[in-house]
N, C-alpha and C positions, 0 to 999 in steps of 0.2 A: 813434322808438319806444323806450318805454323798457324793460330786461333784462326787468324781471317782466312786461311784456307778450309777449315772444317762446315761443314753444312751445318746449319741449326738443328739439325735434330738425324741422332746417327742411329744406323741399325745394331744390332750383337755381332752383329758380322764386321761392320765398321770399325766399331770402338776393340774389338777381338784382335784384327789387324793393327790396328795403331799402337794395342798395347802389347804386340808380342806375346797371345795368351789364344788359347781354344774358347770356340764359342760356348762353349759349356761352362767354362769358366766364369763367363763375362753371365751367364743364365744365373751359377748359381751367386754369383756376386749381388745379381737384383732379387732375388728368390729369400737372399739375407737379407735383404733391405739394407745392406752396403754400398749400391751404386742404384740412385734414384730412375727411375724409368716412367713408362707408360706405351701402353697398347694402342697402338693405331690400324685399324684393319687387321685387327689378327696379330701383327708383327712389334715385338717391343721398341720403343724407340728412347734414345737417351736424349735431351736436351745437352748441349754442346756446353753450358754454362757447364752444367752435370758433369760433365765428362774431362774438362779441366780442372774441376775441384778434384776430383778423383785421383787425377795422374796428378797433380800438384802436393796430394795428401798421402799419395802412395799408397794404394790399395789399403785406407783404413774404414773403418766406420766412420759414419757421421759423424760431428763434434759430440752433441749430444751425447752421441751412443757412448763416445769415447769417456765422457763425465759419468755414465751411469755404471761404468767398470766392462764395456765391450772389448771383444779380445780381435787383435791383428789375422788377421785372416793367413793364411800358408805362403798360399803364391805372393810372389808381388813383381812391380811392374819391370825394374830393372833387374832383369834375372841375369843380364852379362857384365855386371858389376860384382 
């Protein structure tokens, strides 16, 4: 899917689909504060800006995180590689 297709602001369900992973997943990814979020109506949503840093960094922490010694998370996005 490419950028200019994606809506600015996707669900767990959205972003779960596009990356090949269980919605629980993409939960507990924001739950780490590995993939930045926010609540709209009850429902988390990701900023699309969000969601390309993500897949382009490959399921890691934030930069930051990654300088303060944060550890790679299990899953990651190209699981048929």
């Amino acid at each position: 899917m490419l950028s200019s297709e994606l809506p600015e602001e996707m669900t767990v369900k959205e972003v779960a689909k596009a990356l090949g992973v269980r919605y629980m997943t993409v939960l507990r990814w924001i739950g780490d504060e590995w993939l930045e979020a926010f609540k709209r109506g009850g429902q988390w949503r990701i900023r699309r800006e969000e969601f390309e840093r993500f897949r382009r960094e490959g399921n890691r922490p934030k930069k930051e995180e990654e300088e303060e010694g944060g550890e790679f998370i299990e899953d990651t996005i190209d699981q048929n590689n």
